[in-house]
Each structure stands twice: as C-alpha cells, then as structure tokens.
C-alpha positions in Angstrom: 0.0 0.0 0.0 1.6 3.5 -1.0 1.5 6.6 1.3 -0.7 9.5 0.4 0.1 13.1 0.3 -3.1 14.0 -0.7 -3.9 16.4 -4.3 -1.1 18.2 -4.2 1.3 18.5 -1.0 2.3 21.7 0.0 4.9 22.2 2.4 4.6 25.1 4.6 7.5 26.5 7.4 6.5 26.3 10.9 9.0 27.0 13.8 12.1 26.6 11.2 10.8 23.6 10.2 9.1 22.2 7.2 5.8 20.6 7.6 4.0 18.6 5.3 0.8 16.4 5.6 0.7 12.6 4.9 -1.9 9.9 4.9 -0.4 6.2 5.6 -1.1 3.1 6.5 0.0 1.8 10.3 2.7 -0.5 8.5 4.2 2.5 6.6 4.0 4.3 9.9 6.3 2.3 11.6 8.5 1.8 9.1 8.7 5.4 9.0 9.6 5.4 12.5 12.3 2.5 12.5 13.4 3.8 9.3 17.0 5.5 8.4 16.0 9.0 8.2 13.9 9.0 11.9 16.5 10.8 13.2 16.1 13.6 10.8 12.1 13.6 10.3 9.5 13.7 13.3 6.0 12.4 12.6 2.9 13.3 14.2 0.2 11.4 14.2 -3.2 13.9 13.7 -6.0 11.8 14.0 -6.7 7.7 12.3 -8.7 8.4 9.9 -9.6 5.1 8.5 -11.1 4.8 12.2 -13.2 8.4 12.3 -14.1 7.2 8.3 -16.1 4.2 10.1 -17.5 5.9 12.6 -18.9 8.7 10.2 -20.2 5.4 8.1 -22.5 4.8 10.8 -24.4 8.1 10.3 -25.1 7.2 6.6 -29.2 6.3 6.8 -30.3 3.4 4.8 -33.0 3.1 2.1 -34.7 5.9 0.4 -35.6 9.1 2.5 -37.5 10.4 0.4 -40.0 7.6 0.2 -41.9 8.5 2.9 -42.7 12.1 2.5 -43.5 10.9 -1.3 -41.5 13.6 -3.1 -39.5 13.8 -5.7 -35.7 14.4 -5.3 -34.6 17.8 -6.4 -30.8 19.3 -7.3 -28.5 17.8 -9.9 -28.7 14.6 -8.1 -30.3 11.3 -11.0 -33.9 11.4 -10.3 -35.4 7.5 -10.4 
C-alpha cells in the first residue's frame, strides 16, 4: 500500500521547520519510524482516519428518504 500526500502537498515552514501532511497506513508508519531518516524527520500522528471514516459510516441512513414524504428528489442529483 503506498502513502498518500493528498492532491497536491504543500509544504509550509512552521518553527524553522518544514511541515507537510501525509496519509499512511499503520505498517508504513512504523517503518517510517524505525526507518534511516527517523533521526532527521518527526511524525505526528493527527487523527486515524480510517477509524473516524467508520465511525462517520455509521451516520449514513439506509434506504430511500425520500419515500416517505413521497417527493421527488430535487438538485443535480439522478432522479429515479
């Protein structure tokens, strides 16, 4: 599995440091950390978002909400 930097990765200078954000998996994580160049970059983990991706799934409703008020979808959406 690759690592992610997102659309396009921009770094930006905080504290005389270069900061960048990255998405990856738990085994590139740690083989971030174990890695050659640990001693030069320091990750942060900002939140799992595989985790908080579940958790949002749970919100999603199921079946059709607009059945029971009987009206028709409206917007840009495909109307069935």
């Amino acid at each position: 599995m690759k690592s992610s930097l997102g659309c396009r990765a921009i770094p930006r200078q905080r504290d005389g440091k270069f900061v960048i954000d990255a998405y990856l998996p738990e085994t590139q994580l740690q083989a971030a950390r174990d890695g050659r160049t640990a001693r030069r970059v320091s990750l942060r983990i900002i939140e799992n978002a595989t985790e908080i991706g579940r958790e949002r799934q749970k919100e999603v409703g199921e079946g059709n909400r607009f059945a029971a008020r009987g009206q028709i979808p409206r917007g840009l959406g495909r109307k069935e």
